[in-house]
N, C-alpha and C positions, 0 to 999 in steps of 0.2 A: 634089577633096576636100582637096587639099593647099592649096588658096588660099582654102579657106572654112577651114582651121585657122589659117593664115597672118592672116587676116584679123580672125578670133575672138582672138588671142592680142595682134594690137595694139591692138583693143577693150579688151583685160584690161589690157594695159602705160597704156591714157590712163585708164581707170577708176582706176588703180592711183594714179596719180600728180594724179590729180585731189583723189582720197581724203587722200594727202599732205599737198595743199594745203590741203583743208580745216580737215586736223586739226592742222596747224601752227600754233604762236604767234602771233597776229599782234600784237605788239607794237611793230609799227613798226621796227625793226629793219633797217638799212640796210646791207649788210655792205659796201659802197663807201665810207661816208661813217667805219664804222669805221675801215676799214685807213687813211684817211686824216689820223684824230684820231691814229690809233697813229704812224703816219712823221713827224706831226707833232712827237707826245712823245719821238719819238728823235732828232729835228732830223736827220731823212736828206735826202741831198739827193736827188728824182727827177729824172730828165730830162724825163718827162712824164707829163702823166693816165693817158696811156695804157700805160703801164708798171704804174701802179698797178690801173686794170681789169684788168690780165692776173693781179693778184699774188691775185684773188678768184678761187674755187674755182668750174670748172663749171656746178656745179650751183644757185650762187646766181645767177651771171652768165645762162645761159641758160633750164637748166632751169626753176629755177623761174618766173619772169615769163614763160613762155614759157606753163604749164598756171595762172595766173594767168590771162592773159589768154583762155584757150580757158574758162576757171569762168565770167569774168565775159561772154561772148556767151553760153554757156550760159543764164545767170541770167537774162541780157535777153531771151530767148526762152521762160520758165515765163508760163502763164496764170495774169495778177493775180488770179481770182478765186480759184484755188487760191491761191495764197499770201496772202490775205488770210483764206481759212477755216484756212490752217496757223499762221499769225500766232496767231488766234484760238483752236485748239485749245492753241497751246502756252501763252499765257495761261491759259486753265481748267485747265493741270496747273503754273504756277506757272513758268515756264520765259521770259518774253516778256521778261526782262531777259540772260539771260543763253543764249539759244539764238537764230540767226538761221533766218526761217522760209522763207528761200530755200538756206539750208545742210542745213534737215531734207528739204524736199522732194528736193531733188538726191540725199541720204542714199536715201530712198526709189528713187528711179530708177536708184538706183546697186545696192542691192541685186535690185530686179528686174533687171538686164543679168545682174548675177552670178548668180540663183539662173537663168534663164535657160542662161546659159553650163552651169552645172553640170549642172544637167539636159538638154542636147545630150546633154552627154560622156560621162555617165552611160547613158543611156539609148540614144542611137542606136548607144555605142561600146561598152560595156560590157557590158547586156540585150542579146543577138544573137537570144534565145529570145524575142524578146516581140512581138505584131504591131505595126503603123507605125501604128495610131490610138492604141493603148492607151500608144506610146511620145510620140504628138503630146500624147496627153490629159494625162501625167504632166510632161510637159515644161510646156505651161500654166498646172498648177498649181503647179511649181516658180516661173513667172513671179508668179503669182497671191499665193503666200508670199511672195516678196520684195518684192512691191510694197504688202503691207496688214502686213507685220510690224512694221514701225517704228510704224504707224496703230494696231495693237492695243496695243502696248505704251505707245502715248502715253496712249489710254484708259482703260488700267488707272491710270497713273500717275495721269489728270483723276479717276476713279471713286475712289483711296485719298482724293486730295488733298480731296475732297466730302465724302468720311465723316469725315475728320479736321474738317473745319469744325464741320460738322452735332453732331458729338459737344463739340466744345469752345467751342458758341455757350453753350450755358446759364448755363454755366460765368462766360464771360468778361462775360453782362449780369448776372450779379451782382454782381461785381469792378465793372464800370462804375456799377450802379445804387450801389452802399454810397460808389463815391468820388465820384459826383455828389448824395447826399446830403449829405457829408461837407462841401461847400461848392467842389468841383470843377468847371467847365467839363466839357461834352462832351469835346471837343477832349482835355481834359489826362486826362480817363477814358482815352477808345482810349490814348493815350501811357500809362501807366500799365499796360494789359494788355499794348501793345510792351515793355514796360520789365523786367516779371517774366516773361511768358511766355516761350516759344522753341515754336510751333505754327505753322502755314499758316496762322491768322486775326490773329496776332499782327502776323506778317509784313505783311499785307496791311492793318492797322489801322496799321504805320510807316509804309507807299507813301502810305497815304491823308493822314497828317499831313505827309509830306516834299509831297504836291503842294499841300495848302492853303496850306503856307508859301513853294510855288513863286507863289502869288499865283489857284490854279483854289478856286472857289465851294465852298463845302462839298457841297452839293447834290448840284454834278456830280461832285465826286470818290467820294462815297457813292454816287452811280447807277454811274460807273465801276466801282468795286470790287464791285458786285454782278451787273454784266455780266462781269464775270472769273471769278465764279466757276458763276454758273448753280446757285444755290443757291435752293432755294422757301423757306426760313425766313431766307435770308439776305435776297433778296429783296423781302419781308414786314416786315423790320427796316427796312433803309433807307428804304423809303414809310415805314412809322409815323416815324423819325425826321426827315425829310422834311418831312411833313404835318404835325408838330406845332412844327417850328422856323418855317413858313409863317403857321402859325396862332398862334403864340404861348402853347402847351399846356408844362405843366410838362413838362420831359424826364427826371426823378424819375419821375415818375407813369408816362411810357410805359415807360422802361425795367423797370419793378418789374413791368408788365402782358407787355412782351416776354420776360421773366426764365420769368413764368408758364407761358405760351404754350408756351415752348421747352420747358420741361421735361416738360410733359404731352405734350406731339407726343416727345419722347425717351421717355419712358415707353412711350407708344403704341405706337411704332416698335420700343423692344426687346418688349413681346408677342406682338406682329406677327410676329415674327423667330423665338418660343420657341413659338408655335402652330403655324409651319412646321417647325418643326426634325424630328416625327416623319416628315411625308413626305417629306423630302431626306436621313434616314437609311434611309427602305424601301430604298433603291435599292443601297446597300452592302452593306447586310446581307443582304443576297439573294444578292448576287452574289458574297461574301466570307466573312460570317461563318456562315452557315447552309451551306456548301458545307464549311467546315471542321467544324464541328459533327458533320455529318454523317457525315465522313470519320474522325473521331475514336471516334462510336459504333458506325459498323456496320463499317468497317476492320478490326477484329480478326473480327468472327464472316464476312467474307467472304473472311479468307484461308483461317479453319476449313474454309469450305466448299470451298473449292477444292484443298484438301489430303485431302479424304473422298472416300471412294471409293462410299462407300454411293447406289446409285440413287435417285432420286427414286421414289416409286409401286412 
């Protein structure tokens, strides 16, 4: 027992310092090549390099590059195909510039060891009352938690970042449609919703103009951006704008027809939403407000009763 705790806790100390790693600056940041500009600026004289390695602290010298290189055999032993569906998830929640999908996965693995570890410690050390299946079963789903938490929470993040489109498409093809009236380019429309807005579609209409000036097709950068988001009216936009740039169709005319569209499918979608609302209030009110209701009418007449002494019958 003492070599399976022995063993679980330096589990914890490379997790620990893995995590570290992760969450560290990487800035490039050289603390060798520092202390070396600094002895410079002091004009000290060293004897040797190796004077000045000594003069960097432990933990930059060893430690670190040390769980450095145990991340990066890590990373080379994750399945591509997972990280290219984690790639992909972190795109639909807006994240593919600034999160790595080899750091979220790891993130994930990392929480399963740990929710794992806690329900050992918990369970086999702590619960002494409980049998050995029902303490295996609770331990699994400790594992279970930590391995899809980070997974659910990304989904909610893709599922806000959706509704925030969907809500702000109508919106923004009218803005488009009045300033490509107006005597505007497509192109200078989307810029112009980047320009005033501050939304997830605003955002995603500036990537799209910073790549066509990277020199990619419009085409593909509008299929791009609607594979990022897995949107069905966003979707439905880029074909119509697409098919009508192909065909030589006024882009006036679709945008004012997609303007349409959007908005009736948003009208749609909030009655939709206001004809469900009585049945996903039955469920509260049941279990909450009608419980207190109750408690409030008959509460007084059944302390009465239980203060009478009078027999029934």
């Amino acid at each position: 027992m003492i070599a399976i705790i022995i063993v679980i806790l330096a589990g914890v100390g490379i997790l620990c310092g893995l995590i570290f790693v992760g969450l560290r600056d990487n800035t490039g940041y050289d603390p060798l090549q520092a202390r070396l500009a600094e002895m410079a600026d002091k004009e000290a004289q060293m004897t040797s390099l190796e004077d000045i390695e000594l003069q960097v602290s432990f933990q930059d010298r060893v430690l670190i590059p040390m769980f450095q290189s145990l991340a990066t055999m890590l990373a080379s032993l994750t399945p591509e195909q997972q990280i290219e569906s984690t790639r992909h998830q972190l795109e639909l929640a807006g994240k593919g510039n600034n999160s790595d999908p080899r750091a979220f996965f790891g993130t994930r693995i990392i929480f399963t060891v740990v929710g794992g570890v806690a329900g050992f410690f918990l369970f086999f050390f702590a619960a002494k009352g409980m049998g050995t299946i029902a303490k295996i079963g609770l331990n699994a789903a400790f594992l279970a938690g930590g391995f899809y938490l980070p997974a659910m929470q990304l989904q909610s993040q893709i599922k806000r970042r959706q509704d925030s489109i969907i809500k702000s498409l109508p919106d923004a093809l009218d803005l488009m449609t009045i300033c490509v009236e107006a005597g505007l380019s497509f192109d200078q429309a989307m810029g112009k919703v980047y320009e005033k807005w501050e939304s997830e579609l605003a955002t995603a209409f500036g990537r799209v103009l910073q790549e066509i000036q990277l020199g990619k097709l419009r085409r593909d950068a509008l299929r791009d951006m609607a594979s990022r988001m897995e949107v069905p009216d966003m979707t439905t936009f880029t074909a119509a704008i697409i098919q009508a740039d192909q065909l030589g169709v006024s882009i006036a005319k679709i945008l004012r027809i997609q303007s349409d569209q959007m908005r009736i499918k948003r009208r749609q979608r909030a009655q939709e939403k206001a004809q469900q609302a009585p049945v996903k209030m039955m469920l509260p009110m049941v279990l909450l407000i009608f419980p207190s209701i109750w408690i409030v009418l008959l509460g007084p007449s059944a302390i009465i009763l239980m203060h009478t002494n009078t027999p029934i019958g």
